[in-house]
TORTI-240914 format. One record per residue (C-alpha): residue number from 1; residue in one letter; x, y, z. Coordinates in Angstrom, 2 decimals, decimal comma, padded with zeros to 5 digits, always signed. Each point is the difference from the previous one (the first is absolute). Example, Ala and Ser with C-alpha at 12.3 -4.5 7.8 and 13.67 -1.06 7.14 Angstrom:
BEGIN
    k  r        X        Y        Z
    1  A  +012,30  -004,50  +007,80
    2  S  +001,37  +003,44  -000,66
REM end
This chain:
BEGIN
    k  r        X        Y        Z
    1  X  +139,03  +263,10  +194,39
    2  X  -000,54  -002,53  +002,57
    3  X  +002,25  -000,48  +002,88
    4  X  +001,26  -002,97  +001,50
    5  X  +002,14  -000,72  +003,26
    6  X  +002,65  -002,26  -000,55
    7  X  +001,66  -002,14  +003,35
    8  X  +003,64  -000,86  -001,03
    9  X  +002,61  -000,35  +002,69
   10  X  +002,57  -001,15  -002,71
   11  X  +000,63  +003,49  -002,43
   12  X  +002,70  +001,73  -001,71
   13  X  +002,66  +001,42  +000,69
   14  X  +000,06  -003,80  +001,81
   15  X  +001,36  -002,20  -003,23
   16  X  -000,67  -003,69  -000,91
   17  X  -002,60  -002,26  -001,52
   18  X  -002,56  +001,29  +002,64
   19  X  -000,22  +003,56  -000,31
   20  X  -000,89  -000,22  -004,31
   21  X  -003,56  -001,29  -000,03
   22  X  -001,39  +002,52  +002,04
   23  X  +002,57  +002,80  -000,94
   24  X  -001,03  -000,44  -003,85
   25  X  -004,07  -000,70  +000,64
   26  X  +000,14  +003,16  +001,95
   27  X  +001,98  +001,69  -002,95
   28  X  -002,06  -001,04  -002,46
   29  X  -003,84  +000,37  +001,81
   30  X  -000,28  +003,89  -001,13
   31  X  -000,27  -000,92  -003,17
   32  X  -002,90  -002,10  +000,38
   33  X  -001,85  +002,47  +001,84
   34  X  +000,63  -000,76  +003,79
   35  X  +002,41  +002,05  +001,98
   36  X  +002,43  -002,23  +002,44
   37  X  +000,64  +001,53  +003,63
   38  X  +002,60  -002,47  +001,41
   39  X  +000,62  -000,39  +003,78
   40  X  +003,51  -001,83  +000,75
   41  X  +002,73  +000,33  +002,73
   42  X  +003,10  +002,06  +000,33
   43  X  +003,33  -001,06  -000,95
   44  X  +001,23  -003,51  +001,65
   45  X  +002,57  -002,11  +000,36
   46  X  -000,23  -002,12  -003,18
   47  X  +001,83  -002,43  -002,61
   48  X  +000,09  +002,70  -002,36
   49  X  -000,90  +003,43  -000,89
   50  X  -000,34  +001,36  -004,04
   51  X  -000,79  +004,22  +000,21
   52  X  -000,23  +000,20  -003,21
   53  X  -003,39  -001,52  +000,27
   54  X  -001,05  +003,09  +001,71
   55  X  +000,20  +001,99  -003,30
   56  X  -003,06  -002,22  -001,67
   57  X  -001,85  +000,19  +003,24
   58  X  +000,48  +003,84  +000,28
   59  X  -003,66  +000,57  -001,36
   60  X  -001,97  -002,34  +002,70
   61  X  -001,17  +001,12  +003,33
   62  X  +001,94  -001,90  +002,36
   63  X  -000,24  +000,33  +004,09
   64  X  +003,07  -001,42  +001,90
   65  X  -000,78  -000,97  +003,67
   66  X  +002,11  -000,96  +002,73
   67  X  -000,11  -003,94  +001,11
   68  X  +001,05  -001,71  +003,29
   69  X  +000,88  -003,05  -001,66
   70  X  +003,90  -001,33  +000,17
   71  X  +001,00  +001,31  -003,72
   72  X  -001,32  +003,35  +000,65
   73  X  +001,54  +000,38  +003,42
   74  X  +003,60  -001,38  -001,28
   75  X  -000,38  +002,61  -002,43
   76  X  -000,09  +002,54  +002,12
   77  X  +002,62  -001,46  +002,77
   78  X  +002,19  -000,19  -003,26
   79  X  -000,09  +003,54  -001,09
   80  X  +000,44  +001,38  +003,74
   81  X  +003,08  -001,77  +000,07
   82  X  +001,81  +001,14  -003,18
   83  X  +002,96  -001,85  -001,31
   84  X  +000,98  -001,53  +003,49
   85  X  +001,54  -003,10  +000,15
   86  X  -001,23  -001,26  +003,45
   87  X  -003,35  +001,63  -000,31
   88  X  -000,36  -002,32  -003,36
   89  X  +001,20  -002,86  +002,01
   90  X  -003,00  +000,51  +002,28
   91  X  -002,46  +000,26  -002,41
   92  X  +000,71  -003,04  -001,87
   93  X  -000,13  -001,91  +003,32
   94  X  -003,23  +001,95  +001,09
   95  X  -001,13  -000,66  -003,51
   96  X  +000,23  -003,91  +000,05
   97  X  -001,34  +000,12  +004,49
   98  X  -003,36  +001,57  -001,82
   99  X  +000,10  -001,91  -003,16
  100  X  -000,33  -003,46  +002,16
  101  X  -002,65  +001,35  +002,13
  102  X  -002,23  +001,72  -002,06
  103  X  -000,26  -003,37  -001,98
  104  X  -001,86  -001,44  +003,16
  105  X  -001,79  +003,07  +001,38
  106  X  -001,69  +001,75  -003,00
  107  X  -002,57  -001,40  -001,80
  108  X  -000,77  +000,37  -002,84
  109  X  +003,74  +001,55  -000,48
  110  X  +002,16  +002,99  +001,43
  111  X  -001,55  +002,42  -002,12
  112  X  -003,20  +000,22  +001,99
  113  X  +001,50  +002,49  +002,06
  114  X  -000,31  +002,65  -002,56
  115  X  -003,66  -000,42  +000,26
  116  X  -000,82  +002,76  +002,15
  117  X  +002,13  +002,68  -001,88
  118  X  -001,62  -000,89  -003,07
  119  X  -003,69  +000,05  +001,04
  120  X  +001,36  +003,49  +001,38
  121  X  +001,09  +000,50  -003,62
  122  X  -003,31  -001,26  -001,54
  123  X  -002,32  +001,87  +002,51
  124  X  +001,54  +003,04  -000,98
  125  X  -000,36  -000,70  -003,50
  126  X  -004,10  -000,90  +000,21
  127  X  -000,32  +003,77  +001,51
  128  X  +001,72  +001,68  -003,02
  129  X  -001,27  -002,45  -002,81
  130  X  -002,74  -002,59  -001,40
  131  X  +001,02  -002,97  -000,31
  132  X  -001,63  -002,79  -002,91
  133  X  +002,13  -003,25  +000,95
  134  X  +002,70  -001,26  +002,27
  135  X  +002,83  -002,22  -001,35
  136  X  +002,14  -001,82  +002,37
  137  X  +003,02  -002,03  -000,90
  138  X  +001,82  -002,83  +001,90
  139  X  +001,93  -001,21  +001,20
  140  X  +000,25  +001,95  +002,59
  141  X  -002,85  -001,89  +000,43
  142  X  -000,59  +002,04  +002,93
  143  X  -000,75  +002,61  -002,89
  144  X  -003,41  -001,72  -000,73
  145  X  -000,95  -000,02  +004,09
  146  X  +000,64  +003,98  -000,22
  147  X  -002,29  +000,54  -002,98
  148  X  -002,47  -002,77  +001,21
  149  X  -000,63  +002,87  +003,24
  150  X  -000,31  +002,76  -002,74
  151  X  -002,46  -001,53  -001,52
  152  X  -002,16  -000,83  +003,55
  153  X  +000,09  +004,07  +000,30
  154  X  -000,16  +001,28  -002,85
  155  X  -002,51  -002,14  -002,00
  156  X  +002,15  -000,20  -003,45
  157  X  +000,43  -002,65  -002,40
  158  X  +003,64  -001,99  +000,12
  159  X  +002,62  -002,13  -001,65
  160  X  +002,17  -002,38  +001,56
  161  X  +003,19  -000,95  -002,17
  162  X  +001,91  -002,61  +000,60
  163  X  +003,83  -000,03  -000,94
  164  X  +000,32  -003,21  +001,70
  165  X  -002,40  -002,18  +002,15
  166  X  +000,08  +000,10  +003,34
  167  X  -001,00  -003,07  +002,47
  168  X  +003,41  -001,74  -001,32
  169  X  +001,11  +002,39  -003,30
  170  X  +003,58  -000,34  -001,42
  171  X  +001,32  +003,02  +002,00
  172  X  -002,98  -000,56  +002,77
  173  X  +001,49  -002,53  +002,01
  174  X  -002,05  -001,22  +003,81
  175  X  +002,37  -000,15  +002,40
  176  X  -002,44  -002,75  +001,94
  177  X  -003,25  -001,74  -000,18
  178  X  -001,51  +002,64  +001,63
  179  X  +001,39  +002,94  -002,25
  180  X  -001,91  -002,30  -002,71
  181  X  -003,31  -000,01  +001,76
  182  X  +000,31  +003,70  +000,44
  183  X  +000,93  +000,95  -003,47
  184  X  -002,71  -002,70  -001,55
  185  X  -002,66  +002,19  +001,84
  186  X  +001,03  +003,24  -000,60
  187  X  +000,23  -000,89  -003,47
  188  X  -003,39  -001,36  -000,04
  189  X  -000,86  +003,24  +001,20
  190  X  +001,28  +002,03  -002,25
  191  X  -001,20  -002,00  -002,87
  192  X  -003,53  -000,03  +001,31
  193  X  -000,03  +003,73  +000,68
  194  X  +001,75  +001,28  -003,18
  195  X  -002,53  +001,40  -002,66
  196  X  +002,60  -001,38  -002,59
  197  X  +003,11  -001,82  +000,25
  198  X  +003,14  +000,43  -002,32
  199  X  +003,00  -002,72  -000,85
  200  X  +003,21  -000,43  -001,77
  201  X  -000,91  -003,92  -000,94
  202  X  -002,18  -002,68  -001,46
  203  X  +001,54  -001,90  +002,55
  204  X  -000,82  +002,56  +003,47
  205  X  -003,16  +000,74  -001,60
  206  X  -001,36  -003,74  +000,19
  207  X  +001,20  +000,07  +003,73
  208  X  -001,11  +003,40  +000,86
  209  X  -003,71  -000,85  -001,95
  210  X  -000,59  -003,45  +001,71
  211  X  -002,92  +002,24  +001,65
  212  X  -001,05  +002,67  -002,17
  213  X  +001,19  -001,01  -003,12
  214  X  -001,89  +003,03  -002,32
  215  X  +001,75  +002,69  +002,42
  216  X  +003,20  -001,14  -001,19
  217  X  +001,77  +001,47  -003,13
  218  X  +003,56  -000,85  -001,23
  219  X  +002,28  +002,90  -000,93
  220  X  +003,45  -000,59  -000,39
  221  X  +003,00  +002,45  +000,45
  222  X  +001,56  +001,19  -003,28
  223  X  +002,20  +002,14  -001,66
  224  X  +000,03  +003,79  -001,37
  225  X  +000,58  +000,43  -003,56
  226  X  +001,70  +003,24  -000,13
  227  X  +002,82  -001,60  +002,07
  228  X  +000,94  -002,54  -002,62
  229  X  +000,92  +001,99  -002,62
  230  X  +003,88  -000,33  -000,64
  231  X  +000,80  -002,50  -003,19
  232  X  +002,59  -003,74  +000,81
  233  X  +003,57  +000,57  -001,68
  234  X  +001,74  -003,12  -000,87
  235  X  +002,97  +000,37  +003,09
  236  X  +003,89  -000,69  +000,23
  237  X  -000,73  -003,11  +002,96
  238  X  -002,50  -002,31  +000,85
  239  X  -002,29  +002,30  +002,11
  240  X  -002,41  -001,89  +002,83
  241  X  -001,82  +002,09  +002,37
  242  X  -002,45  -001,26  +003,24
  243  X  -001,86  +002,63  +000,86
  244  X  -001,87  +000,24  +003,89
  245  X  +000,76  -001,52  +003,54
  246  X  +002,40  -002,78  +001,15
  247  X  -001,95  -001,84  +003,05
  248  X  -003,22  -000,99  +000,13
  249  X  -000,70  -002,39  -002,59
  250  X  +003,17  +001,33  -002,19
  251  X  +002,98  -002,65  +000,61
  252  X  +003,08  +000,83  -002,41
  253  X  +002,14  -003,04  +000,90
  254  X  -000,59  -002,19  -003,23
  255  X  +000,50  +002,59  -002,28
  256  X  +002,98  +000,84  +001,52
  257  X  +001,16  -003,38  -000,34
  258  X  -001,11  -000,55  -003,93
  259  X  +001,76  +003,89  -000,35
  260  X  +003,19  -001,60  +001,64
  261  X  -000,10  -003,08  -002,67
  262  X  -001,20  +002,91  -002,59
  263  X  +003,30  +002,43  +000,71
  264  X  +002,84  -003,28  -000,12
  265  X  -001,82  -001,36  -003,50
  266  X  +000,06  +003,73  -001,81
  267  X  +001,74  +002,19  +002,35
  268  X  -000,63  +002,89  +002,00
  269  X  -000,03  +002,94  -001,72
  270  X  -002,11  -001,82  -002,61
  271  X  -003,07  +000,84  +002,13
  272  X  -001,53  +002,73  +002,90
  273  X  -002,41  -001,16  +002,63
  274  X  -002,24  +003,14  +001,59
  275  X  -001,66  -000,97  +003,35
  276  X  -002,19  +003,71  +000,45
  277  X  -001,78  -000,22  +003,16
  278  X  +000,10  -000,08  +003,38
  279  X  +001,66  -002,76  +001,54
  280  X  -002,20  -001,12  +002,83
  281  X  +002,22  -002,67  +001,19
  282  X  +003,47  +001,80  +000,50
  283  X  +002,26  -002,60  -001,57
  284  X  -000,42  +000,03  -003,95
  285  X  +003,18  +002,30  -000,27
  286  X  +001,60  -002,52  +001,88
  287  X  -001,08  -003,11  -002,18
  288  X  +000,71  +001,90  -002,83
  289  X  +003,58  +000,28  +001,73
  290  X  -000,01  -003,48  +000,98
  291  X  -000,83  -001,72  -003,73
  292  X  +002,61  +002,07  -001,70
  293  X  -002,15  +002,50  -001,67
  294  X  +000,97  +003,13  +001,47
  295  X  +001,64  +001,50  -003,93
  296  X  -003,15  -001,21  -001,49
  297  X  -003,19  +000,00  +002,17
  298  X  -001,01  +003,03  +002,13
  299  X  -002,65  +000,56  +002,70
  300  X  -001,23  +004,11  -000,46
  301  X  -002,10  +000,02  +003,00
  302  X  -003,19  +001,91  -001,03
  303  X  -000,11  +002,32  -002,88
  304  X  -002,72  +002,57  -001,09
  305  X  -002,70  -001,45  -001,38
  306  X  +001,01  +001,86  -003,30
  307  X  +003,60  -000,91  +000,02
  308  X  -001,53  -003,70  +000,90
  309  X  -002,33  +000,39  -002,98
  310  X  +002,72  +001,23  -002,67
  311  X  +001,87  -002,95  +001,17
  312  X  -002,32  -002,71  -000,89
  313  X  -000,70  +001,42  -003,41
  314  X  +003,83  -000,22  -000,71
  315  X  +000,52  -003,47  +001,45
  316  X  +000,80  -002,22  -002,40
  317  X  -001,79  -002,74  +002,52
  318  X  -002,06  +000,41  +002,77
  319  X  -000,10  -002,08  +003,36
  320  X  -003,05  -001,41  +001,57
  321  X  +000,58  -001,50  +003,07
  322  X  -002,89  -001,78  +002,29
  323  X  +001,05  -002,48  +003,28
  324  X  -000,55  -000,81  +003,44
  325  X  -003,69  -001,25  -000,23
  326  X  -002,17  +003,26  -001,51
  327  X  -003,64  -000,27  -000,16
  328  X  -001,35  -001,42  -003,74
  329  X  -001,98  +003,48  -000,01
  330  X  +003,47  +001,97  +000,40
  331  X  +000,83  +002,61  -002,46
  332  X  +003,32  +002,13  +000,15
  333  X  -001,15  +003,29  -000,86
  334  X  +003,31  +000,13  -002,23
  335  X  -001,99  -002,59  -001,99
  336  X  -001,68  +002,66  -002,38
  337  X  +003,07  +002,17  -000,35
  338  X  +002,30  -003,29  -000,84
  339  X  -003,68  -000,03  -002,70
  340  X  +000,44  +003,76  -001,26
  341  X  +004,07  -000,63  -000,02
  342  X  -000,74  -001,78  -002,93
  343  X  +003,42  -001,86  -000,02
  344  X  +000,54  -003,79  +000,56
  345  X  -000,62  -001,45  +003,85
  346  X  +001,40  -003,15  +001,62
  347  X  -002,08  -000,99  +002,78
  348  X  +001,45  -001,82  +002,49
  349  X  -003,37  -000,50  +001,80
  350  X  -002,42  -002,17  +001,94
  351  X  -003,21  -000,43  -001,61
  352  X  -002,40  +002,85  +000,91
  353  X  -001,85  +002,96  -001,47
  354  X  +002,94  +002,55  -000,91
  355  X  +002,04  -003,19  -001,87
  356  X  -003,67  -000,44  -001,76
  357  X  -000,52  +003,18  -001,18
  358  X  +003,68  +000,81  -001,53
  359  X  -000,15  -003,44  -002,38
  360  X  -003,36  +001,01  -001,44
  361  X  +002,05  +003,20  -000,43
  362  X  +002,33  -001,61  -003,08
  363  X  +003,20  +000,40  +001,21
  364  X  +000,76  -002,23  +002,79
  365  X  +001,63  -003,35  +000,64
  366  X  -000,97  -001,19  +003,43
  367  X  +002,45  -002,47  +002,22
  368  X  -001,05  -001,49  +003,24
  369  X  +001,53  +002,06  +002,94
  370  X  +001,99  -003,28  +001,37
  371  X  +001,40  -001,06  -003,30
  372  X  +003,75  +000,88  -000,64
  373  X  +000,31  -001,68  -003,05
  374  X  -002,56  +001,68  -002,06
  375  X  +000,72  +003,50  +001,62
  376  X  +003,49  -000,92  -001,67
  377  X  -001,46  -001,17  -003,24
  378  X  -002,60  +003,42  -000,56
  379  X  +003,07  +002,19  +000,64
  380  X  +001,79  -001,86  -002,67
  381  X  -002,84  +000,34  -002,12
  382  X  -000,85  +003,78  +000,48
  383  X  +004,02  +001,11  -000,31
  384  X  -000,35  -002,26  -003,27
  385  X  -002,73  +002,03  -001,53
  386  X  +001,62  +003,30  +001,54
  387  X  +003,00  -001,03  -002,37
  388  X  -001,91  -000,89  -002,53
  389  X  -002,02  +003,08  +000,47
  390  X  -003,85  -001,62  -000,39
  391  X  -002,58  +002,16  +000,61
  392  X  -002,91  -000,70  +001,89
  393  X  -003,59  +000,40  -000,46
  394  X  -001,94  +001,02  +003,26
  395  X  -004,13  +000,14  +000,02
  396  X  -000,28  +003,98  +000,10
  397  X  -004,26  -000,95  +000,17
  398  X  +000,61  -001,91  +003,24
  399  X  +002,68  +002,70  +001,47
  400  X  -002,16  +002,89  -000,45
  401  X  -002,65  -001,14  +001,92
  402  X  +002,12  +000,53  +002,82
  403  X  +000,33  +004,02  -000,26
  404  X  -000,86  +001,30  +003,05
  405  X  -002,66  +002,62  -001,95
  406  X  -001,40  -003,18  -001,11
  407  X  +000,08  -001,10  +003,43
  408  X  -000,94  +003,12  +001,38
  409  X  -003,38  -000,20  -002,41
  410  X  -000,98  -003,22  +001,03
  411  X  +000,18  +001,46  +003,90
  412  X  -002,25  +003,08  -000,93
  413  X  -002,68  -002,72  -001,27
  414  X  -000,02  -001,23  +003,22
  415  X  -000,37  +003,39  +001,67
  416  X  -002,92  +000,70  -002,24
  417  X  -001,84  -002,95  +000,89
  418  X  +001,08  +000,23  +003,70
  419  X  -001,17  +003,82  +000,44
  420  X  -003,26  -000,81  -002,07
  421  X  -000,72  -002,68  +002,48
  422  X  +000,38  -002,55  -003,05
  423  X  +002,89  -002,09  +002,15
  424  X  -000,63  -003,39  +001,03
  425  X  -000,53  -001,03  +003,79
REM end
């Protein structure tokens, strides 16, 4: 079996959209023949954590390193100070002192300070094993400047994947024109020096390819089958559900407002509105409060990724929201799950990749994020045909190519070609 060395700084039992690609390639690599060996950091002070995901990990090879970067360090001034109200006072202000600076002093990003505990990591792992192929994944895009010095010593072939770009990505942001220039040529760097190069997009990989457009291959993030097992059941309410984060690029203000107009035409306890997620921006509890909506529309905070799973297969509507100026390449990676759901989606959504990709899916009605008026109108239309009880008729041939095996196959292609020399430069 061949043995690769995977770079991920985001891993279970860390939970959100970030840690899945990786988590499930590296679950479902044995079974193509190449055993993963990931590298990632210790426990850190994070949105959200899910430890369940540690029980389909439990077969992989992990090594957990220690970091100096700010969420690793919080994490551990946190647990020294145990339930402590003053000590948690002075970590939130320490928190948001380091938060500001980092911004300005770390390039590429914070998490380049767990760079020397990881080649540490790696070092020791090229005396005990034989390694065929390094996969890095970003962002961190510092991750791809750790593997790119790998590579320099030990001579090995190497994937870069891209979650999101970097010079200017959605969650990438330069804080100046010179954080630009340096991110532009690190970038260029890493594209230049990467035997192959990974991406999530059509959309990154046309930016990402401007200069070596054959070393540039397109796989998306997906969903796992075995997850999406439980059958809908016709339910007693009208049942929405949004699943993923409130902030960047997630605004829930119109819907609120077309749920307000929503609860005074049919009432309240005609419907049940699910927000399952984190809630990045601190204040959707309290504009949930502030519309009226507190006995009909809830904000969970994060759930499991199973109990988030289970809950979009027994929506009886699911939520897609997009704002705030997202890239035309951006893709939720709760797009293919809302897919595999298999229930009916309202997207209240700019026009870009993700909003794409669920109408050629079959069961979508797509709104413009800014207009209240139709946001009204689909609700109307969606709680009709929940009356009514209409089914709907997804594209299961279009769905499935999203499984991550299927995903996971198309990778192993790559690492064929890329250990056989066969990649393009």
């Amino acid at each position: 079996m061949k043995k690769i060395l995977i770079l991920s700084y985001y891993f279970p039992p860390m939970g959100m959209g970030g840690t899945q690609r990786i988590m499930n390639f590296a679950k479902s690599l044995p079974g193509f023949g190449w055993q993963p060996y990931v590298v990632t950091v210790k426990d850190i002070v994070y949105h959200a954590h899910d430890p369940q995901l540690l029980q389909e990990i439990s077969a992989i090879n992990v090594t957990r390193t220690e970091s100096l970067d700010p969420a690793r360090l919080l994490a551990r001034f946190s647990r020294g100070g145990g339930n402590n109200s003053a000590h948690a006072a002075a970590a939130g202000k320490i928190k948001k002192l380091i938060y500001r600076l980092i911004s300005y002093l770390l390039i590429p990003d914070s998490k380049i300070l767990w760079q020397p505990f990881a080649l540490r990591a790696v070092n020791r792992l090229f005396r005990c094993e034989k390694f065929d192929l390094i996969l890095s994944s970003g962002p961190p895009h510092s991750c791809h400047l750790l593997a790119y010095k790998i590579t320099q010593k030990h001579k090995i072939p190497w994937i870069a994947d891209f979650r999101d770009g970097w010079a200017g990505g959605d969650f990438q942001r330069n804080q100046s024109m010179p954080h630009r220039w340096f991110d532009c040529r690190l970038q260029k760097k890493i594209i230049g020096a990467a035997t192959h190069i990974t991406v999530v997009s059509e959309g990154l990989a046309q930016i990402l390819a401007a200069e070596r457009p054959q070393a540039v291959t397109v796989i998306t993030n997906g969903y796992d089958d075995a997850c999406f097992s439980a059958e809908y059941q016709p339910t007693s309410k009208f049942e929405l559900v949004h699943s993923g984060s409130i902030g960047n690029f997630v605004n829930p203000d119109l819907l609120l407002r077309a749920l307000q107009r929503f609860a005074t035409e049919f009432g309240h306890e005609t419907f049940h509105m699910r927000f399952i997620g984190a809630d990045m921006s601190g204040v959707l509890q309290d504009k949930i409060a502030a519309a009226g909506l507190a006995a009909s529309v809830e904000s969970t905070g994060y759930l499991s990724h199973q109990t988030t799973v289970h809950a979009l297969q027994k929506a009886d509507l699911l939520i897609y929201l997009v704002s705030g100026g997202a890239s035309k390449s951006f893709i939720p990676g709760k797009t293919f799950e809302y897919l595999a759901a298999n229930r009916p989606v309202l997207a209240i959504a700019e026009d870009v990749e993700g909003t794409r990709l669920l109408l050629e899916g079959g069961m979508t009605k797509w709104v413009a994020a800014d207009e209240t008026e139709k946001i009204y109108a689909g609700l109307r239309i969606f709680y009709k045909e929940y009356l009514e009880r209409q089914v709907h008729h997804a594209d299961l041939h279009f769905t499935c190519e999203f499984e991550w095996k299927k995903l996971t196959a198309k990778l192993v292609k790559i690492l064929a070609a890329v250990t056989n020399g066969a990649a393009a430069n």
